[in-house]
C-alpha positions as CSV (number, residue, x, y, z in Angstrom):
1,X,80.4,76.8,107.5
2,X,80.0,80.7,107.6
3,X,80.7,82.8,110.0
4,X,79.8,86.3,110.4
5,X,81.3,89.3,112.0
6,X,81.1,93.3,112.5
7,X,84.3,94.4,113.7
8,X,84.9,97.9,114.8
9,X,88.4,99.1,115.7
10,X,90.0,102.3,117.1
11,X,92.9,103.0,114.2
12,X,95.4,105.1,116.8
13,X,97.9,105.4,113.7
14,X,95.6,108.1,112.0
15,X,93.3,109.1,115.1
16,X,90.1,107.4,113.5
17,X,88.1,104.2,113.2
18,X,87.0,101.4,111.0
19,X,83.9,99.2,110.8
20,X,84.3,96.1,108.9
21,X,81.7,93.7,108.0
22,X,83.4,90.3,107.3
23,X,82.1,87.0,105.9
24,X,84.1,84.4,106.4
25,X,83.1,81.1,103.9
26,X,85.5,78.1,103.9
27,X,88.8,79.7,102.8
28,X,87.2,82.6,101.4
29,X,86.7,86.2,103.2
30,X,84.1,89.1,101.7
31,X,84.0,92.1,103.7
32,X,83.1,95.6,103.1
33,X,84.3,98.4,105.4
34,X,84.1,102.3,106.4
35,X,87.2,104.2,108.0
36,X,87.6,107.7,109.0
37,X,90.7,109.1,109.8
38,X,92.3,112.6,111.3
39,X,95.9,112.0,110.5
40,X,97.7,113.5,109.0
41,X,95.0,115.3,107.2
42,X,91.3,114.5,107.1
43,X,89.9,111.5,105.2
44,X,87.1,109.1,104.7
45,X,87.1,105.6,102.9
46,X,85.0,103.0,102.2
47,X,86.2,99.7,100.7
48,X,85.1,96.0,99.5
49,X,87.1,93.0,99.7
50,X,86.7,89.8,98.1
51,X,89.0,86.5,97.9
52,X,89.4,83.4,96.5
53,X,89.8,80.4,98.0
54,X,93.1,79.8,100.1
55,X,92.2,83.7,100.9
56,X,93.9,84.5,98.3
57,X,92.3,88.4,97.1
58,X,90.6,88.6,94.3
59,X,89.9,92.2,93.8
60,X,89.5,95.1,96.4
61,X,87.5,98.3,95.7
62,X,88.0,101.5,97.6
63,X,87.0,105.0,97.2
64,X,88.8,108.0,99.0
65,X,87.9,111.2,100.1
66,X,90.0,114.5,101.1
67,X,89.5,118.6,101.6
68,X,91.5,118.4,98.1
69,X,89.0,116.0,96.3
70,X,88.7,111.9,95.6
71,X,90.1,108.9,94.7
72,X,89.3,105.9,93.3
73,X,91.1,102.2,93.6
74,X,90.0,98.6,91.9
75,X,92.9,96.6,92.5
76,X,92.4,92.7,90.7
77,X,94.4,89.8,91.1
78,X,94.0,86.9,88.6
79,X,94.8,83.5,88.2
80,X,97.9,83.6,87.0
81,X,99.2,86.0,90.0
82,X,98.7,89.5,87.8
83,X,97.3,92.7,89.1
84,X,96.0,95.5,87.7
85,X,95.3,98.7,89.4
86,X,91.9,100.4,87.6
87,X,92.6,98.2,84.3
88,X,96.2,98.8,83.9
89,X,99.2,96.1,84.8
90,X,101.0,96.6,88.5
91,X,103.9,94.3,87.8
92,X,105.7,95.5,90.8
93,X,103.1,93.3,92.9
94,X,103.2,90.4,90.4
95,X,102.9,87.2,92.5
96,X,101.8,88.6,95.1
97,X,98.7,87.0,97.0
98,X,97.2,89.6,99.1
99,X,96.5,93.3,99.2
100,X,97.1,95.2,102.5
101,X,95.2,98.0,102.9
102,X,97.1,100.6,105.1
103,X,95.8,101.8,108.3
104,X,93.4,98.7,108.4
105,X,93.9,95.7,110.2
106,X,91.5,93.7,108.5
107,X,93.9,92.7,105.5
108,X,96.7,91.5,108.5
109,X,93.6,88.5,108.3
110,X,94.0,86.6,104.8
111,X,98.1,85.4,105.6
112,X,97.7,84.5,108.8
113,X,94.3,82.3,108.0
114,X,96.4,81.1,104.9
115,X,99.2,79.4,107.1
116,X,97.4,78.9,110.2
117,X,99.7,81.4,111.9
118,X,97.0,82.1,114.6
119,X,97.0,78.2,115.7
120,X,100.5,77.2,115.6
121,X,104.0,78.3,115.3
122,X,105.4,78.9,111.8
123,X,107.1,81.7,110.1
124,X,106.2,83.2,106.4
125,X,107.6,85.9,104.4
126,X,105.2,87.8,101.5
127,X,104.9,89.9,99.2
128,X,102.0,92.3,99.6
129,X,100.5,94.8,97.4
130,X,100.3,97.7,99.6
131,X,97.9,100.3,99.1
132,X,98.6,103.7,100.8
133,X,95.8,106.0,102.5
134,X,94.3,108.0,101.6
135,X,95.9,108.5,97.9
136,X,95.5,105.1,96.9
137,X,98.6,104.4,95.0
138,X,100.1,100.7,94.9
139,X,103.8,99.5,96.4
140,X,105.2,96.3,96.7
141,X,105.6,95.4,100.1
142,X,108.2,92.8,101.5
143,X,106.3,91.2,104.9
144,X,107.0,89.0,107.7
145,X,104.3,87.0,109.9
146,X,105.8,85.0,112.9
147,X,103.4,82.9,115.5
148,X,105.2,83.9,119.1
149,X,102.7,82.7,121.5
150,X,98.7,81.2,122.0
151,X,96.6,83.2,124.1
152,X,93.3,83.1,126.2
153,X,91.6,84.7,122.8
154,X,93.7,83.2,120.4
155,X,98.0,84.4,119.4
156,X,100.3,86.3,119.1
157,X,102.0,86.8,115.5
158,X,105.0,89.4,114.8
159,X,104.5,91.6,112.3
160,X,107.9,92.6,110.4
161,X,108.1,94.7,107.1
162,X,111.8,97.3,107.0
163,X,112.7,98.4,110.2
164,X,108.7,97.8,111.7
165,X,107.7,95.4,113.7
166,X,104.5,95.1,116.0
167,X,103.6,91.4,117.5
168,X,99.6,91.5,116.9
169,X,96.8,89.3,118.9
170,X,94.6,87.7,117.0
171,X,91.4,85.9,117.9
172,X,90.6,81.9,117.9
173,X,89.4,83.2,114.1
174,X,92.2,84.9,112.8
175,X,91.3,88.4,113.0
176,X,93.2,91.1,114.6
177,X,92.2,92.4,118.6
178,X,94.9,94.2,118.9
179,X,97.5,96.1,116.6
180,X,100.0,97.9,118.7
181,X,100.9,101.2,117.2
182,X,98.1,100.6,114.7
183,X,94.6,99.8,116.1
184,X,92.7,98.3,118.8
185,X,89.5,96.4,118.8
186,X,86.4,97.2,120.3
187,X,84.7,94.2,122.8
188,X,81.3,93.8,122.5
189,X,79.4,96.5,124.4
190,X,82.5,97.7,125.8
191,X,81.5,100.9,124.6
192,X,84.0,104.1,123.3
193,X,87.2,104.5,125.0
194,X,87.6,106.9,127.8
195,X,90.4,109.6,127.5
């Protein structure tokens, strides 16, 4: 089964948005996305995202741009749980499963699918490769996904990493409606948000 989605969401964390458009095959997720931000400084990115099965990533691409000039990201994961950031070893993220791309809520998506954290109560700690905005640089990052609640559109899962923590709807899908103190979906002709 396939199922298709365009996903646009207010990111209130940098003062932009993000368009993502997500393919979701199985236990796999392909998506490629646009976000513009005005916090703290200016930026524009656009970035592709591919898994494996289990959503477990394969590789994401992303480019950057700044006033001061570009960067450039392809982040790989192999079989043997090894990344590489443009062709050289990240062993900080070694073992990780997923990349989370900051400011963006799509990559909250491939753990919670994983565990089936948006159906059912369950509790799973990660390690993430984290990639910062806009420079693009790579972190190891120790996260938390808790199911609290069901809702009408799906749950509620906490979001922990350090002294953070946000508890994040998701949809009957697994992807993210609302991220507070991140980003917040747009409904379906619900049009921009009025200030």
């Amino acid at each position: 089964m396939v199922a298709s989605h365009v996903l646009t969401w207010e990111v209130t964390e940098s003062r932009g948005y993000e368009t993502s458009w997500i393919e979701l095959r199985g236990t796999t997720l392909r998506a490629h996305g646009r976000a513009v931000g005005t916090r703290p400084d200016p930026y524009w990115i656009s970035y592709d995202l591919e898994t494996g099965d289990d959503y477990v990533t394969r590789e994401l691409r992303v480019h950057a741009a700044t006033a001061t000039g570009s960067h450039e990201l392809r982040l790989r994961h192999d079989d043997d749980g090894r990344w590489t950031a443009n062709g050289k070893h990240a062993p900080d993220v070694d073992g990780a499963l997923d990349c989370d791309l900051s400011l963006s809520p799509l990559t909250n998506t491939m753990p919670v699918l994983r565990h089936g954290l948006h159906l059912a109560p369950g509790r799973q700690d990660f390690l993430m490769a984290w990639v910062s905005v806009p420079d693009l640089t790579v972190h190891a990052s120790q996260q938390t996904y808790t199911h609290l609640v069901r809702t009408e559109r799906g749950a509620l899962v906490r979001f922990a990493s350090g002294d953070f923590r946000s508890d994040v709807e998701f949809d009957a899908e697994g992807l993210v409606v609302d991220y507070p103190g991140l980003a917040h979906r747009f409904s379906a002709g619900a049009g921009w948000p009025q200030p």
